[in-house]
C-alpha positions in Angstrom: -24.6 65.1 -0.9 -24.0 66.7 -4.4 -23.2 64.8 -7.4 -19.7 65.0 -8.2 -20.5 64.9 -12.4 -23.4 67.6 -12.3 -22.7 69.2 -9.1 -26.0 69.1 -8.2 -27.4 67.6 -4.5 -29.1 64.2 -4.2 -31.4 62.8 -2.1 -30.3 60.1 -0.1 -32.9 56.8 -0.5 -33.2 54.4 2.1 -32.3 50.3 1.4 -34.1 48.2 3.2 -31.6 45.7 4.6 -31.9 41.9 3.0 -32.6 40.1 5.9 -36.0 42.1 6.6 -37.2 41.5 2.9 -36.6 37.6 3.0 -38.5 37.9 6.6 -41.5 39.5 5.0 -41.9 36.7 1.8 -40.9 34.0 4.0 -43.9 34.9 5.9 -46.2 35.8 3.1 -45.2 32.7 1.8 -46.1 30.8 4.5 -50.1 32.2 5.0 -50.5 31.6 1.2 -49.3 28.0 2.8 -51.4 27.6 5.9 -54.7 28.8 3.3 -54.1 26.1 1.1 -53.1 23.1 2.9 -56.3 22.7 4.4 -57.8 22.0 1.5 -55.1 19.8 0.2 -55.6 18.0 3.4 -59.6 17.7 3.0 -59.0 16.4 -1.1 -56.3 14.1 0.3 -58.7 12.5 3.0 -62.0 12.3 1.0 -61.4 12.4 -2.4 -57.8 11.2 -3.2 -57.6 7.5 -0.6 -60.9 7.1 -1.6 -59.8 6.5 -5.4 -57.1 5.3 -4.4 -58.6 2.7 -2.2 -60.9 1.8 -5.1 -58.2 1.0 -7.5 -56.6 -1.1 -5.3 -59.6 -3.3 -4.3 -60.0 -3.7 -7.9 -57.1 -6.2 -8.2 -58.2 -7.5 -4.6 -60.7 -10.5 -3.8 -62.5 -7.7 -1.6 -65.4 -9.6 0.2 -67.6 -9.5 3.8 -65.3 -12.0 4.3 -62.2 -9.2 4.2 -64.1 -7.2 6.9 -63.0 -9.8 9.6 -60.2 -11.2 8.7 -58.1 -8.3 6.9 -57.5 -10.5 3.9 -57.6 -9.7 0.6 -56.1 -11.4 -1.5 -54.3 -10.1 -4.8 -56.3 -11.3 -7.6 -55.1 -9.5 -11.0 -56.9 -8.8 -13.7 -59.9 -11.8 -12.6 -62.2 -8.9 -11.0 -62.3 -7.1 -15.0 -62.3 -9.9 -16.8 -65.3 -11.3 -14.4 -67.5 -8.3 -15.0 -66.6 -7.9 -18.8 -67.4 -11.2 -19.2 -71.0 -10.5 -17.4 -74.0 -10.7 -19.5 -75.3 -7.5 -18.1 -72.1 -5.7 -18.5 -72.8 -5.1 -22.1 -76.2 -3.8 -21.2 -75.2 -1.5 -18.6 -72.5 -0.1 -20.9 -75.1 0.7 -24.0 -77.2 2.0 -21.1 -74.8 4.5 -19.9 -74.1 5.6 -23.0 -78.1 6.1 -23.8 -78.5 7.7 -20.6 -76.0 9.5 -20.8 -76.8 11.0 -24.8 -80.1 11.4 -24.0 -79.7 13.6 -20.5 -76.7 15.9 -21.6 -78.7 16.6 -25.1 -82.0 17.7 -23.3 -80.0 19.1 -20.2 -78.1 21.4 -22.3 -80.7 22.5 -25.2 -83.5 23.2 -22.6 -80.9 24.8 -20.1 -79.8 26.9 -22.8 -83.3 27.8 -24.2 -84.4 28.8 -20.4 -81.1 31.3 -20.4 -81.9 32.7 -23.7 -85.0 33.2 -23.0 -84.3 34.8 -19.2 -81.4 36.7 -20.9 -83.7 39.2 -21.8 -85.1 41.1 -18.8 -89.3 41.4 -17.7 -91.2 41.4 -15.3 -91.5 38.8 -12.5 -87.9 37.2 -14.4 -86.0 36.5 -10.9 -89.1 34.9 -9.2 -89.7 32.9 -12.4 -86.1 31.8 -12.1 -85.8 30.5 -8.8 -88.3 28.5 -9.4 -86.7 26.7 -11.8 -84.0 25.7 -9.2 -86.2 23.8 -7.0 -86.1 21.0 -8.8 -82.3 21.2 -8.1 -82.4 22.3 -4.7 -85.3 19.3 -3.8 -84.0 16.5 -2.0 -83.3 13.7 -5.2 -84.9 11.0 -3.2 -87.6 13.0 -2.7 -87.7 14.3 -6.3 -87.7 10.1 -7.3 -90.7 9.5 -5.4 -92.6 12.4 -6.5 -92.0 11.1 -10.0 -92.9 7.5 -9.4 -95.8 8.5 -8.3 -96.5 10.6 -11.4 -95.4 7.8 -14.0 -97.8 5.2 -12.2 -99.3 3.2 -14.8 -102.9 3.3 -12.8 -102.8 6.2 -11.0 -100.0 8.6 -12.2 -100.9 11.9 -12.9 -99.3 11.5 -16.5 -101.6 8.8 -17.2 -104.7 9.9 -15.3 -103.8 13.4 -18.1 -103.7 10.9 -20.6 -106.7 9.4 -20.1 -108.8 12.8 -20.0 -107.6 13.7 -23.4 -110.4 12.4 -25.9 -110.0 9.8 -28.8 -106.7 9.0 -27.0 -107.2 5.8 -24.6 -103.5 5.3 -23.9 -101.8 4.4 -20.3 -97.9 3.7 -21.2 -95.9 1.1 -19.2 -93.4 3.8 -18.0 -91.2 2.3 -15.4 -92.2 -1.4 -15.9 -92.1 -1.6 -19.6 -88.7 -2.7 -21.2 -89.1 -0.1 -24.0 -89.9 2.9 -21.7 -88.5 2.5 -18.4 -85.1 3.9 -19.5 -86.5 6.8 -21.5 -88.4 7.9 -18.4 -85.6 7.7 -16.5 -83.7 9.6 -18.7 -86.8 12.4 -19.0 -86.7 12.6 -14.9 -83.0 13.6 -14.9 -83.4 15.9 -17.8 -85.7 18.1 -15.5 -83.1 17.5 -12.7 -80.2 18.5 -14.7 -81.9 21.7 -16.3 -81.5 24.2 -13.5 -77.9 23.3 -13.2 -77.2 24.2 -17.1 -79.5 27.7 -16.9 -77.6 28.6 -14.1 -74.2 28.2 -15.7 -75.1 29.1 -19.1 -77.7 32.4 -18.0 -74.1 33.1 -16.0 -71.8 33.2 -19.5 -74.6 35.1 -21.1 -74.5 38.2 -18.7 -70.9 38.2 -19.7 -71.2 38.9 -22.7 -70.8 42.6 -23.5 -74.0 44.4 -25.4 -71.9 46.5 -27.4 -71.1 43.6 -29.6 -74.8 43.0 -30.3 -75.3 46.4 -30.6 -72.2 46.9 -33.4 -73.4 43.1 -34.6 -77.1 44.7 -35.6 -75.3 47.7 -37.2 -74.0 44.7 -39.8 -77.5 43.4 -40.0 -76.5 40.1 -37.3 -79.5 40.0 -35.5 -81.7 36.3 -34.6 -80.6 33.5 -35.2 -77.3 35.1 -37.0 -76.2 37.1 -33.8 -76.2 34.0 -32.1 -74.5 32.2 -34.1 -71.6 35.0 -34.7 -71.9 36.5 -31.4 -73.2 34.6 -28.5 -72.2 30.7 -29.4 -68.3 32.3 -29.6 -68.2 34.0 -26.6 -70.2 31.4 -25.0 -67.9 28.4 -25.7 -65.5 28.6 -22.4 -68.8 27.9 -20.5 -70.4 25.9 -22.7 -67.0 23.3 -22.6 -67.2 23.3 -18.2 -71.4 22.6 -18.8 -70.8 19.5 -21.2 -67.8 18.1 -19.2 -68.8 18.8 -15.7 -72.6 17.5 -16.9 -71.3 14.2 -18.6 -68.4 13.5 -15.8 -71.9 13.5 -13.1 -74.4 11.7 -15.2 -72.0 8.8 -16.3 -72.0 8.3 -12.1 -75.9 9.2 -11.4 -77.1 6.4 -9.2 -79.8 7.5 -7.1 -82.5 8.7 -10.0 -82.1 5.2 -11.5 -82.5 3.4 -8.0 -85.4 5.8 -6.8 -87.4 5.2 -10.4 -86.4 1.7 -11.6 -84.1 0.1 -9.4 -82.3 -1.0 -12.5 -85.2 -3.1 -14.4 -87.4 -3.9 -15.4 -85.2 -6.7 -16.6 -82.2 -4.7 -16.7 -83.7 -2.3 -18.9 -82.1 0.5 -17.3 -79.1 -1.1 -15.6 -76.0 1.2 -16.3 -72.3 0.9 -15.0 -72.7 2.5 -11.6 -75.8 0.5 -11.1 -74.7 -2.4 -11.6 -71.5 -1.6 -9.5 -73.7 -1.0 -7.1 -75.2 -4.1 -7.2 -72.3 -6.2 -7.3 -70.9 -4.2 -4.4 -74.1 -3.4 -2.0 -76.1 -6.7 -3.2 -73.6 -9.7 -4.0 -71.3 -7.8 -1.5 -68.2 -8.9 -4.3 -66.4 -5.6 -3.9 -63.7 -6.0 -5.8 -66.1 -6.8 -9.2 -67.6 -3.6 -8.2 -64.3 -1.5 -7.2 -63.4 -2.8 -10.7 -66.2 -1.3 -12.5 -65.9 2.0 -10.5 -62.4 2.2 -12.1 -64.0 1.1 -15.8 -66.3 4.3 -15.2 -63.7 6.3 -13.9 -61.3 5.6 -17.3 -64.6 6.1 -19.8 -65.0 10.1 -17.3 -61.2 10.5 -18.2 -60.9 9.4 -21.8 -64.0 11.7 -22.3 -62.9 14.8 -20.6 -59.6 14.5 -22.8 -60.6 14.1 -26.1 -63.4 16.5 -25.5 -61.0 19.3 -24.2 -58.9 18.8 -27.0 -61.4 18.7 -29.8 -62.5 22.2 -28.7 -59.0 23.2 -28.2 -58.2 22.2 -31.7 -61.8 24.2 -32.8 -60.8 27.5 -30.8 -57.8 27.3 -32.6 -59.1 26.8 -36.0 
């Protein structure tokens, strides 16, 4: 055909009728679909009626009793105000917050030491870092006994080390004194948690591009200023999923505390999910423990908030 304004021919171009188009992202848009609702399904099933369940059975008068009958009856607020009034409620909650201090602080600094330190490449560097994930990749209950065992009073290996040190005739209480249990406990899931935060952190520092060191040295930043200037900056994103994803776990670590302590000695290192589990598992009142999931749940919440918005507010700045 020729234009009728320049006289020149055209090309013809196909159009692709309108039905075949809406075909084509109705289907694309329905294997995005079938992808994704698999997994909606699976959070649905195991993560979101479980929550949901516990909330409930909060207000509930959830006991053995329930099991057989189906009954539970509605009680309100009397599960909270039941374990808030407990005398070991207050405990457990200082605990948490100890445990939780203690094990994100030494977690993170150490983690982030090991991945500065592996950031820099040498010999024998990857077999040196897996075997810093076997304390991860152990079985915890197995990890727990191992360290029992080496915190014995009479015949741990820390103590029996002790011992053979001279002028030093010392063989610390450290699960069964009131004073120590709970940093012990706290020391064990520091060396648990550490491979988790090299992993991450070692992973944000091979991020980082080298030409900003290299143009950072040109302006002297090198040590202590380069990280502070360079990596600590670029770091942040990962260093914000570390802390949050770190704290949101420990606050519900369970297992370390049972292997180690069981809780004592004289609730020396009873914290909210242990005693939850106790009121659940032990006095089988679920509904006092149901309720204290949901306190732990709000403290993981309120914390994951402010925290994202503090460092928000800092990026900004």
């Amino acid at each position: 055909m020729a234009d009728l304004a320049t006289g020149r021919a055209t090309t013809p171009t196909a159009v692709e009728p309108s039905g075949r188009g809406t075909r084509e992202k109705v289907r694309t848009r329905l294997v995005e679909v079938a992808f994704i609702v698999p997994a909606v399904v699976y959070l649905l099933l195991f993560f979101g009626y479980p929550v949901v369940k516990n909330v409930v059975m909060g207000f509930q008068e959830y006991t053995t009793k329930t099991f057989y009958t189906g009954e539970a009856p509605w009680v309100g607020l009397e599960n909270y105000r039941a374990v808030l009034g407990n005398a070991i409620f207050d405990r457990s909650l200082l605990n948490t917050v100890l445990f939780t201090l203690g094990s994100i602080a030494g977690q993170f600094v150490l983690g982030l030491a090991i991945a500065l330190f592996f950031h820099k490449k040498f010999a024998l560097s990857g077999v040196l870092r897996s075997l810093i994930l076997l304390p991860w990749l152990i079985p915890m209950i197995a990890g727990t006994a191992v360290w029992r065992w080496i915190l014995d009073t009479d015949n741990g290996a820390l103590n029996r080390i002790l011992g053979a040190v001279p002028f030093l005739d010392v063989h610390p209480n450290w699960l069964t004194s009131t004073s120590l249990a709970l940093v012990a406990v706290i020391g064990v899931n520091i060396w648990l948690g550490i491979p988790f935060n090299m992993t991450i952190l070692y992973g944000g520092l091979q991020e980082i591009p080298e030409e900003l060191y290299e143009a950072g040295a040109l302006d002297g930043a090198t040590g202590w200023r380069a990280f502070r200037h360079i990596t600590w900056p670029m770091l942040r994103p990962v260093v914000t999923v570390v802390l949050v994803l770190g704290v949101v776990y420990t606050l519900k670590v369970l297992d370390v505390i049972l292997g180690l302590t069981n809780g004592g000695p004289a609730n020396s290192t009873q914290t909210i999910s242990t005693f939850s589990y106790d009121m659940s598992f032990k006095q089988f009142d679920f509904g006092a423990g149901a309720a204290l999931g949901n306190i732990l749940i709000v403290i993981s919440l309120v914390f994951a908030v402010v925290y994202l918005r503090l460092n928000r507010k800092a990026i900004d700045e």
